[in-house]
BAMAR-904067 format. One record per atom (N, C-alpha, C): residue number from 1; residue in three letters; chain; x negated, y, z. Coordinates in nm, 4 decimals, decimal comma. Example, Ala and Ser with C-alpha at 12.3 -4.5 7.8 and 13.67 -1.06 7.14 Angstrom:
% residues 2
[1; "ALA"; "A"; [-1,3190; -0,5690; 0,7800]]
[1; "ALA"; "A"; [-1,2300; -0,4500; 0,7800]]
[1; "ALA"; "A"; [-1,3200; -0,3300; 0,7800]]
[2; "SER"; "A"; [-1,2850; -0,2250; 0,7080]]
[2; "SER"; "A"; [-1,3670; -0,1060; 0,7140]]
[2; "SER"; "A"; [-1,2900; 0,0030; 0,7870]]
END
This chain:
% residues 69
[1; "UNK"; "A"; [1,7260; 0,3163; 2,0039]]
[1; "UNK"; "A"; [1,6774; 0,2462; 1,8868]]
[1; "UNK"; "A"; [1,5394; 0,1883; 1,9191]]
[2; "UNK"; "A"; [1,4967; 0,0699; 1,8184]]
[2; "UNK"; "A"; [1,3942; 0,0015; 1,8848]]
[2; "UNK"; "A"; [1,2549; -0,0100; 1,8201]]
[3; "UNK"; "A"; [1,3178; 0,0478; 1,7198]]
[3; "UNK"; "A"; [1,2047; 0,0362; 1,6114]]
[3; "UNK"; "A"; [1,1812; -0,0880; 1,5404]]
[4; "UNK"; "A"; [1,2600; -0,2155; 1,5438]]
[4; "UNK"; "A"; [1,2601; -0,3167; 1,4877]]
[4; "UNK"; "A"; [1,3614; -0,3381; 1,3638]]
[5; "UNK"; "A"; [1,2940; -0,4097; 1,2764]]
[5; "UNK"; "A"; [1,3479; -0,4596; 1,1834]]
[5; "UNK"; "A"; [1,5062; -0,5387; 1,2093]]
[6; "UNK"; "A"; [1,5741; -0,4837; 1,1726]]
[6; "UNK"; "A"; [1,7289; -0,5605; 1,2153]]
[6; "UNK"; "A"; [1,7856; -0,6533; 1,1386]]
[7; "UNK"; "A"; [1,7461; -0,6817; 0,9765]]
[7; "UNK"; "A"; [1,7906; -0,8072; 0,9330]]
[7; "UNK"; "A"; [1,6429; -0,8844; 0,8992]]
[8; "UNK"; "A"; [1,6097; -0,9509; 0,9879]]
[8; "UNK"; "A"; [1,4710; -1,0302; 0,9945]]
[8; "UNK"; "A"; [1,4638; -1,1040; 0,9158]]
[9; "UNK"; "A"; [1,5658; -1,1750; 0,8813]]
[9; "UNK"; "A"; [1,5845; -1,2748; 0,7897]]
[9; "UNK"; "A"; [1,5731; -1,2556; 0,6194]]
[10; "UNK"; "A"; [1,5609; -1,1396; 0,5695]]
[10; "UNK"; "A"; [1,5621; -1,0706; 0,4261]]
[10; "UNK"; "A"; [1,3985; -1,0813; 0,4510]]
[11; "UNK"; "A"; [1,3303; -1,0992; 0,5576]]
[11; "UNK"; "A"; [1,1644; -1,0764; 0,5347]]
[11; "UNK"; "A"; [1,1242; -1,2047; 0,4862]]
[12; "UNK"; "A"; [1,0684; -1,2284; 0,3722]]
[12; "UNK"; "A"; [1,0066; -1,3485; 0,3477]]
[12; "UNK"; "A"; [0,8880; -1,4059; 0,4685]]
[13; "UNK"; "A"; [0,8612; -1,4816; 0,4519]]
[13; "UNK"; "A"; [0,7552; -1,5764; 0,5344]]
[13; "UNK"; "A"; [0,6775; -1,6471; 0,5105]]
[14; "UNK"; "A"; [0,5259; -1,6476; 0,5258]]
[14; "UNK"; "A"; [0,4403; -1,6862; 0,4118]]
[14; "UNK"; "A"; [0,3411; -1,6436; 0,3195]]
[15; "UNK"; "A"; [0,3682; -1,4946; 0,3165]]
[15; "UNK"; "A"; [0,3605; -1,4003; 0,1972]]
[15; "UNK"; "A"; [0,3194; -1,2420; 0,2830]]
[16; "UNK"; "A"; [0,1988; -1,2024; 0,2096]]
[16; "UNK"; "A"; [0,1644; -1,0651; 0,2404]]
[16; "UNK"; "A"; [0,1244; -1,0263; 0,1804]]
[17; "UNK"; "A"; [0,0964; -0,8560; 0,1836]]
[17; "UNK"; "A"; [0,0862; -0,7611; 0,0569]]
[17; "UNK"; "A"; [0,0185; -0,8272; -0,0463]]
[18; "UNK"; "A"; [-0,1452; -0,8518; 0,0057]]
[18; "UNK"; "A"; [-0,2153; -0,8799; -0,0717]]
[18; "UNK"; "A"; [-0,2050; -1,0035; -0,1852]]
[19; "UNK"; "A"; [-0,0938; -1,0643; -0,1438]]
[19; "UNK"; "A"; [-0,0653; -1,1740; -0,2871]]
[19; "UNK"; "A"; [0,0000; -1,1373; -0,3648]]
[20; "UNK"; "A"; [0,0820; -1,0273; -0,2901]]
[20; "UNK"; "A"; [0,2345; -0,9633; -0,4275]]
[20; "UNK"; "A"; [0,1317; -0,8863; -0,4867]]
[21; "UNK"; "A"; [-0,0001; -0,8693; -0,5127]]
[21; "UNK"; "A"; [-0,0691; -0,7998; -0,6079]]
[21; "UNK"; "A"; [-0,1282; -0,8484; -0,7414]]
[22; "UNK"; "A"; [-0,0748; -0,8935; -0,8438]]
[22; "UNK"; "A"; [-0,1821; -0,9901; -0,9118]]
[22; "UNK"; "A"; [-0,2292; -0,9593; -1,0393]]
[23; "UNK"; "A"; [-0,1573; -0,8352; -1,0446]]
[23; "UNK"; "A"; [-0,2304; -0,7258; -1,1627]]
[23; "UNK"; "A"; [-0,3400; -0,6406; -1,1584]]
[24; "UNK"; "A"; [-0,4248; -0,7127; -1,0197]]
[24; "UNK"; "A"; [-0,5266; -0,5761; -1,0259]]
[24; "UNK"; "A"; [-0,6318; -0,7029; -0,9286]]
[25; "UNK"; "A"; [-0,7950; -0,6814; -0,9749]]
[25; "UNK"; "A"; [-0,8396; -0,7808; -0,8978]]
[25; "UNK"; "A"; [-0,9780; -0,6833; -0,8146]]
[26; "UNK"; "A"; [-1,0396; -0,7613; -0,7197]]
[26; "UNK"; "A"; [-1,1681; -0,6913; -0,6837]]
[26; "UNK"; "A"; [-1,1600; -0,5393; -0,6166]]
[27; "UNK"; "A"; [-1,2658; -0,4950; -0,6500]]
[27; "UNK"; "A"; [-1,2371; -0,2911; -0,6018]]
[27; "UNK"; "A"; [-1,0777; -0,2254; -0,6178]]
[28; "UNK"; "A"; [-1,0580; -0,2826; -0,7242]]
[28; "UNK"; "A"; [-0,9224; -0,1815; -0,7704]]
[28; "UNK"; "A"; [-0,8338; -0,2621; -0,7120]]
[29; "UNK"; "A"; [-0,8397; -0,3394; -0,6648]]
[29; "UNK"; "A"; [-0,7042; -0,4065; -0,5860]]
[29; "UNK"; "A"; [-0,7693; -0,3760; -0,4898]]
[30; "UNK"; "A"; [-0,8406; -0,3875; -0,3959]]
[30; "UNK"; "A"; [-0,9033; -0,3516; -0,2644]]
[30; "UNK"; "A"; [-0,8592; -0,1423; -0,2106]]
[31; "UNK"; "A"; [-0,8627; -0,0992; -0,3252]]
[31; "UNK"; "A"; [-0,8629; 0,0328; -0,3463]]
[31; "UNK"; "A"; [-0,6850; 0,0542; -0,3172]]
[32; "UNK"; "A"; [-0,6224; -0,0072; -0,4306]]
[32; "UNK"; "A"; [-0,4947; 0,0162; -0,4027]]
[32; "UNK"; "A"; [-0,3933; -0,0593; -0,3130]]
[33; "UNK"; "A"; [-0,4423; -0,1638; -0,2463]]
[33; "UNK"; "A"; [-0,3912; -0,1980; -0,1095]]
[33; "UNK"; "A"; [-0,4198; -0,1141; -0,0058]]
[34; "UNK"; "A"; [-0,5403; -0,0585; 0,0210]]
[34; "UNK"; "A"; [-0,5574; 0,0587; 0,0905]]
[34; "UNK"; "A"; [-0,4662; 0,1853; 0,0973]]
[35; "UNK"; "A"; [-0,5015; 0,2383; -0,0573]]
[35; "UNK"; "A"; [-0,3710; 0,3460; -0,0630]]
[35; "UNK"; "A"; [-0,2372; 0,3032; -0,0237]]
[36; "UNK"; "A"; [-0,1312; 0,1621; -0,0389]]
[36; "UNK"; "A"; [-0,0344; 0,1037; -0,0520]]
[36; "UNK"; "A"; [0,0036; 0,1135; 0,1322]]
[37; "UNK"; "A"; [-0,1083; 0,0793; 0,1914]]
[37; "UNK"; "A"; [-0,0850; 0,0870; 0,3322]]
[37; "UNK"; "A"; [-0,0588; 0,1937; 0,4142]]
[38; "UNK"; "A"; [-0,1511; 0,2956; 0,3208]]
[38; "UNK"; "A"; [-0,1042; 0,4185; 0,3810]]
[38; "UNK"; "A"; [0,0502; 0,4964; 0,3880]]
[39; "UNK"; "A"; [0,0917; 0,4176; 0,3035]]
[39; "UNK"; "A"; [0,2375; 0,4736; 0,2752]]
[39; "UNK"; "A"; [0,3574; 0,3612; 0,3803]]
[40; "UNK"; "A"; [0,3158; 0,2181; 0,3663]]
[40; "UNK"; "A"; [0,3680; 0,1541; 0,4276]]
[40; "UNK"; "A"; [0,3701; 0,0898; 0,5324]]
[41; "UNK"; "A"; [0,3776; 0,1783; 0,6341]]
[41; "UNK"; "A"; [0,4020; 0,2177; 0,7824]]
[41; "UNK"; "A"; [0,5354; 0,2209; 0,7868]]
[42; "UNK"; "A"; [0,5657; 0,1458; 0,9342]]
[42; "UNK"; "A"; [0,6844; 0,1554; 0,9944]]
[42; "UNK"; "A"; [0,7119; 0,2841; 1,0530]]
[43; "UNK"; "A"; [0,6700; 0,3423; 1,1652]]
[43; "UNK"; "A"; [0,6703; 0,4299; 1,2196]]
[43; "UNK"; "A"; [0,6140; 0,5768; 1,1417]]
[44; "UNK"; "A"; [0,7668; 0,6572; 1,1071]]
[44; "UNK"; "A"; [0,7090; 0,7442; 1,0338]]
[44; "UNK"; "A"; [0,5877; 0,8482; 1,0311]]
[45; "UNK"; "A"; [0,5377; 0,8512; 1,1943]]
[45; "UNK"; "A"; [0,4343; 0,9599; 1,2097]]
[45; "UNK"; "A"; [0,2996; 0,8780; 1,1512]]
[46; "UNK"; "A"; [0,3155; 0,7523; 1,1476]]
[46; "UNK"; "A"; [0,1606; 0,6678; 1,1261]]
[46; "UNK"; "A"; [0,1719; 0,6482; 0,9701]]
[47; "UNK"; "A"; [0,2724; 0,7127; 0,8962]]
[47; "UNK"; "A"; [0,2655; 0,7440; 0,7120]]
[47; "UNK"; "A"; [0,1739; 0,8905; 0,7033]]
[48; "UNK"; "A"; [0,1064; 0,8337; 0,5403]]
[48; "UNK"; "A"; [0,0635; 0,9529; 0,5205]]
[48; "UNK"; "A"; [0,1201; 1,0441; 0,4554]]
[49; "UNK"; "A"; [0,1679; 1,1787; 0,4628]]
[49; "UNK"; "A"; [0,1928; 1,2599; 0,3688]]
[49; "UNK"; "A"; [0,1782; 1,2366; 0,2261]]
[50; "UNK"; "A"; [0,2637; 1,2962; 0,1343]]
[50; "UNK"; "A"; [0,2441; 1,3222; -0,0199]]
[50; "UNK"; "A"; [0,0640; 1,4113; -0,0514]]
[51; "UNK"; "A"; [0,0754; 1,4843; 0,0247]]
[51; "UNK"; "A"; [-0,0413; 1,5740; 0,0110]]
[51; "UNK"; "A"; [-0,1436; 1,5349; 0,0869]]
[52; "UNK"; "A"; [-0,1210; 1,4313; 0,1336]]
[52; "UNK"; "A"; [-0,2415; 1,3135; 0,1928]]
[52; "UNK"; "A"; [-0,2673; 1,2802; 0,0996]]
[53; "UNK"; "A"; [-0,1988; 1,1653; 0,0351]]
[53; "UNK"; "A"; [-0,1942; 1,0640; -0,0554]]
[53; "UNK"; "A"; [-0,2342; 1,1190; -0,1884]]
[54; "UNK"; "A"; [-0,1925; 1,2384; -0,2197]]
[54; "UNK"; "A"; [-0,2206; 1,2927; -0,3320]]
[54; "UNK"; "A"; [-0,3821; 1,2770; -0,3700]]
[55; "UNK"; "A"; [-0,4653; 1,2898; -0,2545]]
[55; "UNK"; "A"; [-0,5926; 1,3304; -0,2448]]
[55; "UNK"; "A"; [-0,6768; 1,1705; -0,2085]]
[56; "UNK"; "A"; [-0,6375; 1,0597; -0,2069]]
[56; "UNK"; "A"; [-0,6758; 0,9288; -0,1933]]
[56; "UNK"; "A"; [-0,7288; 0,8926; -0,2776]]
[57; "UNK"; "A"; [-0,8386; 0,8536; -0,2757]]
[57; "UNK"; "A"; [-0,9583; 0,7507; -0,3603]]
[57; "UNK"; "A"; [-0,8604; 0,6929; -0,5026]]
[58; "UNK"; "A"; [-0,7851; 0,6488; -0,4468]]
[58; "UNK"; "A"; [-0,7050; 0,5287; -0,5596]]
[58; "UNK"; "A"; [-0,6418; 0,6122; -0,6706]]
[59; "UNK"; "A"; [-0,6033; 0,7482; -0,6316]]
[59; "UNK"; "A"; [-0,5253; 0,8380; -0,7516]]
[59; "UNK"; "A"; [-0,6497; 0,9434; -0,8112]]
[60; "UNK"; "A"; [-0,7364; 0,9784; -0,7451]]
[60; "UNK"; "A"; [-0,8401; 1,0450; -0,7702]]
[60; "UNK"; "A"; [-1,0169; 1,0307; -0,7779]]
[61; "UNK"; "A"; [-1,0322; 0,8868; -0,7598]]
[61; "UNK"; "A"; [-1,1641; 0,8513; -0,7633]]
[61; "UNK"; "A"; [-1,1801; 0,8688; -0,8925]]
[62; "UNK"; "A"; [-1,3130; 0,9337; -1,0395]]
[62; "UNK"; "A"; [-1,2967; 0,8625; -1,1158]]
[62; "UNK"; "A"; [-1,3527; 0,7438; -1,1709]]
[63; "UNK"; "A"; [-1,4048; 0,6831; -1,0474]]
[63; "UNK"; "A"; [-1,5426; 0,5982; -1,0926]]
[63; "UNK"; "A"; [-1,4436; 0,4850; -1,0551]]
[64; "UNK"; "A"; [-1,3155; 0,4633; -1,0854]]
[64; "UNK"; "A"; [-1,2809; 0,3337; -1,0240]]
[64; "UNK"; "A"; [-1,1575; 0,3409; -1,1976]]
[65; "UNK"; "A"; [-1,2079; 0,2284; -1,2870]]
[65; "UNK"; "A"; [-1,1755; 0,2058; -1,4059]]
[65; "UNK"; "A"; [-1,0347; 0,1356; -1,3942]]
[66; "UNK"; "A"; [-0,9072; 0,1779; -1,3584]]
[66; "UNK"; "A"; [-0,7660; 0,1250; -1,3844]]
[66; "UNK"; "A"; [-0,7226; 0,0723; -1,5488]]
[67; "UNK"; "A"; [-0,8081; 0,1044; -1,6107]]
[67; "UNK"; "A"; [-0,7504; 0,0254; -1,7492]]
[67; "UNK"; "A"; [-0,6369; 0,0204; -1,7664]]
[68; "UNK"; "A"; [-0,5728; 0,1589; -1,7623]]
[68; "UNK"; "A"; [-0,4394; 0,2301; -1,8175]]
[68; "UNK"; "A"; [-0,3697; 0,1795; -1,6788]]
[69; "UNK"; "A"; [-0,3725; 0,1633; -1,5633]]
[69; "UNK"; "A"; [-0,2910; 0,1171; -1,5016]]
[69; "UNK"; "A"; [-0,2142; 0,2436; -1,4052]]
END
């Protein structure tokens, strides 16, 4: 196995994380693209754990104002 994506063609082109975001602007989008990356890794050893993630700025900072989000 190769570690590659096998239907290439389902990947859009053009387009990266940071535009499919448009509900969140500044810090808090900066914040949760960060967290977002950590999870979305190809290679499973370079993901972070639940109990990583649990403990990430973006779910537990409280100085970062989500406005119910």
């Amino acid at each position: 196995m190769s570690g590659e994506f096998r239907n290439k063609e389902v990947i859009p082109s053009g387009i990266n994380l940071d535009d499919t975001v448009t509900c969140l602007e500044g810090e808090q989008k900066v914040q949760f693209l960060k967290f977002a990356r950590k999870m979305l890794q190809w290679p499973p050893e370079d993901r972070k754990t639940a109990k990583e993630l649990v403990e990430d700025p973006w779910l537990s900072d409280k100085s970062i104002n989500r406005g119910g989000i």
